[in-house]
N, C-alpha and C positions, 0 to 999 in steps of 0.2 A: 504494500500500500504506500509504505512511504518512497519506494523507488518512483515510482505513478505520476505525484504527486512533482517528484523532483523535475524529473523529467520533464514534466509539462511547466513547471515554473522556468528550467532550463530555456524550451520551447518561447516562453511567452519575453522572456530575457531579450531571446537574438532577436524575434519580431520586433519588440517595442527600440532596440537598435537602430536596426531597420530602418523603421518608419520614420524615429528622429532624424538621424543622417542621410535619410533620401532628401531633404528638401535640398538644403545643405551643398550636399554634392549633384543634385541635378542641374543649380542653375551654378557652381563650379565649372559642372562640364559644357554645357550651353555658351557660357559666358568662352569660356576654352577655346570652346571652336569655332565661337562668332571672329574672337577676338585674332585667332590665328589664320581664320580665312582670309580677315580685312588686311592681316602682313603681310601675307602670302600675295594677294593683290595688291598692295603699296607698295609688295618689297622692303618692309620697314624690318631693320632685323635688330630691333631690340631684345632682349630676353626676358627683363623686368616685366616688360608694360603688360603682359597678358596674366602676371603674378598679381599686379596691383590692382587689374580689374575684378579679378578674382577673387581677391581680399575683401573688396570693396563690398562687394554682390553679398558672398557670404556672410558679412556681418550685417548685410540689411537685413538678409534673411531669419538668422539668427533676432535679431531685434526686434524682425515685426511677427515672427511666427516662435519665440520664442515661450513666453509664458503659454500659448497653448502645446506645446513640445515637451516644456516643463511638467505638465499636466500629468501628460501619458506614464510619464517618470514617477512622477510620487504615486500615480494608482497604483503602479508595477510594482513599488517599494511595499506600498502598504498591504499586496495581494502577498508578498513573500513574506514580511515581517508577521501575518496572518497566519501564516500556513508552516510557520518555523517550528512553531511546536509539534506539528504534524512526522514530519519531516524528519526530526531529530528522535521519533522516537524510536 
């Protein structure tokens, strides 16, 4: 039983992962590939500048989709720290 238990709390770990880090990293890579198609057509061969957009992006993200990301986070804490006793026995 308590293997079960672990397991799917395992489970629900890498999902809620997942979900946080998908925003994150999809407009990383979007931003990525906007940004190296438009070098690739200017020819500009800086290295920085598609780090900086990227930075940029990511922490809007982070900022404006934050505290609901946050969210997912503490149900998740609170479904494990719930199920601890379970778990341990």
């Amino acid at each position: 039983m308590g293997q079960d238990i672990f397991l799917s709390q395992m489970q629900n770990a890498l999902l809620t992962v997942l979900l946080v880090s998908a925003p994150a990293l999809g407009i990383a890579i979007l931003i990525g590939i906007s940004v190296g198609l438009i070098q690739a057509l200017t020819q500009i061969q800086d290295q920085t500048l598609p780090q900086a957009f990227k930075l940029v992006a990511v922490m809007l993200v982070l900022i404006i989709f934050g505290p609901a990301l946050a969210l997912h986070v503490t149900n998740l804490a609170g479904h494990v720290l719930d199920a601890f006793p379970v778990v341990t026995r």
